[in-house]
C-alpha positions as CSV (number, residue, x, y, z in Angstrom):
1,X,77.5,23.4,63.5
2,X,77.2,22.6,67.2
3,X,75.4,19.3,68.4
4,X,72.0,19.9,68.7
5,X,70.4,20.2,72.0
6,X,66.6,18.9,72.6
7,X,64.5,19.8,75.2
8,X,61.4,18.7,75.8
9,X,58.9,18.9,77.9
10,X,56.6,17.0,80.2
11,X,54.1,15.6,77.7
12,X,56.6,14.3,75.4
13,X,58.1,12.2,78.4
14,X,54.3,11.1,78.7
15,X,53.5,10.0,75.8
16,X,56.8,8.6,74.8
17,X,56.8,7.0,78.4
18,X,53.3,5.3,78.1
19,X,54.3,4.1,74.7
20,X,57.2,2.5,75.1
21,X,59.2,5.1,72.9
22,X,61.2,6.8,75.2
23,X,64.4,5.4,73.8
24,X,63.1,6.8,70.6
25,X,63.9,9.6,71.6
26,X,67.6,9.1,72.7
27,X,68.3,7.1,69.4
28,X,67.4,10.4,67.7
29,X,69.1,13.4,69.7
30,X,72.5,12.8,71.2
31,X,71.5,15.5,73.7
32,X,68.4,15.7,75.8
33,X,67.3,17.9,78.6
34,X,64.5,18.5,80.5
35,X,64.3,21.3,83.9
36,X,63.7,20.6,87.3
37,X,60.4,21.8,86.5
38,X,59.5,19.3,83.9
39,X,61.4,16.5,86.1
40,X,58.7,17.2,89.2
41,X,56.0,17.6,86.5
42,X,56.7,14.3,85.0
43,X,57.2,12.5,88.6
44,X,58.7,9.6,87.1
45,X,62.8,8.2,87.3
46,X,64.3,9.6,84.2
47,X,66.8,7.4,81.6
48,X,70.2,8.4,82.6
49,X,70.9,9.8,79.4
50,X,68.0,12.7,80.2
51,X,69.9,15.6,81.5
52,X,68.5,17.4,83.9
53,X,69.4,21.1,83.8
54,X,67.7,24.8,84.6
55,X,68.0,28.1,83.3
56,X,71.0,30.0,84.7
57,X,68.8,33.3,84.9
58,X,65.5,32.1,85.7
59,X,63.7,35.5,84.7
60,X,62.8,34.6,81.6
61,X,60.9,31.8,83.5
62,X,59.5,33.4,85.6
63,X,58.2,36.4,82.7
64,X,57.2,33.3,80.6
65,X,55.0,32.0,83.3
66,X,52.9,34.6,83.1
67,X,51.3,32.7,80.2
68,X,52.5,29.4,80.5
69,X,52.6,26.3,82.9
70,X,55.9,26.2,84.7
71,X,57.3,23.2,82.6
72,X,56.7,24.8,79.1
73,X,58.1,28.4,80.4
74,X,61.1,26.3,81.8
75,X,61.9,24.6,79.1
76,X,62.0,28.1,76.6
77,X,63.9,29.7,79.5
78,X,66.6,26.8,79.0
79,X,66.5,27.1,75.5
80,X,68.1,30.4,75.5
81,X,71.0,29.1,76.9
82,X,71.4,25.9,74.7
83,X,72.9,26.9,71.3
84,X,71.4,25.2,68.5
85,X,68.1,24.5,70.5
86,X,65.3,22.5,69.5
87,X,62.1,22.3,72.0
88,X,59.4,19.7,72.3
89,X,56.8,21.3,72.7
90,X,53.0,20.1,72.2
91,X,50.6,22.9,74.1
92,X,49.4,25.3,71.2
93,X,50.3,28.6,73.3
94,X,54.0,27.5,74.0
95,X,54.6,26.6,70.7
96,X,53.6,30.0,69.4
97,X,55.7,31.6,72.5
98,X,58.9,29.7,71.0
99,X,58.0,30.3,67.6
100,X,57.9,34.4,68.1
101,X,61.1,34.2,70.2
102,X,63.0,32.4,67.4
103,X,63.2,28.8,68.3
104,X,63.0,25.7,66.5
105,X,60.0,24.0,67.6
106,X,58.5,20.2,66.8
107,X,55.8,18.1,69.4
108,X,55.8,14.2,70.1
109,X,54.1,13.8,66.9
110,X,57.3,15.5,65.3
111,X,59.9,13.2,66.9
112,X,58.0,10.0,66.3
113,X,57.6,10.7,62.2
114,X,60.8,11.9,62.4
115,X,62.2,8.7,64.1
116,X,60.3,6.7,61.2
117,X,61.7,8.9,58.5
118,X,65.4,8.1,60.0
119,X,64.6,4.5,60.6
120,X,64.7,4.5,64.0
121,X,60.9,2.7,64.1
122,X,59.6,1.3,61.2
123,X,56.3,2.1,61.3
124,X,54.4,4.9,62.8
125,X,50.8,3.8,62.7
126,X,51.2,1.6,65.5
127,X,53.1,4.4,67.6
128,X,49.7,6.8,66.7
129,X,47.4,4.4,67.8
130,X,49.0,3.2,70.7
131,X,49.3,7.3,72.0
132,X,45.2,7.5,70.9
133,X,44.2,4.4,73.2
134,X,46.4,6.3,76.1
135,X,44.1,9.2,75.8
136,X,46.7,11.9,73.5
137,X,44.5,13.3,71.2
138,X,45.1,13.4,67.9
139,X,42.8,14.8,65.1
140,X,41.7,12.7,62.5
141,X,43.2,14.9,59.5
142,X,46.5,15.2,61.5
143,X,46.8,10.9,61.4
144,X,45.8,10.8,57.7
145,X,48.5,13.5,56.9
146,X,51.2,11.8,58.7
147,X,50.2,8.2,57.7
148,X,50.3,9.3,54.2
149,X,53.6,11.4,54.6
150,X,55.0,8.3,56.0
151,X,54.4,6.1,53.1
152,X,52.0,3.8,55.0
153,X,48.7,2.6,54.5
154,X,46.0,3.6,55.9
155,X,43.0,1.3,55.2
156,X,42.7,0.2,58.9
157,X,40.3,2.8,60.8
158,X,41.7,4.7,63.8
C-alpha cells in the first residue's frame, strides 16, 4: 500500500498552531500537504516538512468552489491527485463534498485522538481544552465521547 498522503486544510494548521501541536501532526503522517490556497489562508511560515503543492488541473477547484471556500475546494482538488489520500477537513459542507466523492476524511479532533491512541500525546483532555479556550468549538457530547473513548477521566468540567 502506498504511503499515505495528508492534506489538511487551514483550520487544522490553526488550531494545531495555537496549541502547540503542530508537530503532532508530523509525528503522525510521514506526508503532509497543504495548497497555495491554504498556505495564504493560513498566513503563517510553515514547518519545512509541510509541503506545499496545487492541483495540476485546477478545474476541479475551481467547480468545487462553487460551494466551498477556496482552501477546502483546494485541498479536495489535490486529493485527487494524491493516491492513498486522507483530508483534514473540519467545515461540515466539505466534509460531506469529500465524503460523496470517495475520500477518506477525519478533522483536527481526528488527528489529535488519533495521536493519543498512537502515543504520540499522552493525554488528550488537555489538547481539548486548550483548542476550547482558543475559541474552536467543540460540543459538549463530542468531548465526553472522545474523553471516554480515550480512556480518560472526565470528572474535571470543561
Amino acid at each position: 500500500m502506498p504511503e499515505t498522503a495528508v492534506i489538511t486544510d487551514t483550520s487544522c494548521l490553526i488550531a494545531l498552531s495555537k496549541t502547540g501541536m503542530m508537530n503532532a501532526l508530523h509525528r503522525m503522517y510521514s506526508a503532509v500537504f497543504v495548497t497555495h490556497e491554504i498556505l495564504e489562508e493560513f498566513g503563517e511560515p510553515l514547518p519545512e516538512w509541510i509541503h506545499v503543492r496545487s492541483a495540476f488541473d485546477s478545474n476541479y477547484s475551481k467547480l468545487l468552489e462553487t460551494t466551498l471556500d477556496a482552501g477546502e475546494a483546494s485541498a479536495i482538488a489535490l486529493a485527487f491527485e494524491l493516491e492513498n489520500a486522507i483530508l483534514i477537513l473540519d467545515d461540515l459542507k466539505a466534509r460531506k463534498e469529500a465524503k460523496r466523492l470517495g475520500f477518506r476524511v477525519t478533522g483536527t479532533l481526528g488527528v489529535l485522538f488519533a495521536a493519543k491512541q498512537r502515543g504520540v500525546i499522552p493525554a488528550l483532555k488537555p489538547h481539548l481544552e486548550t483548542l476550547q479556550a482558543s475559541g474552536f468549538r467543540i460540543a459538549p457530547s463530542i468531548i465526553a465521547e472522545l474523553i471516554a473513548l480515550s480512556g480518560e477521566s472526565s470528572n474535571r468540567a470543561m
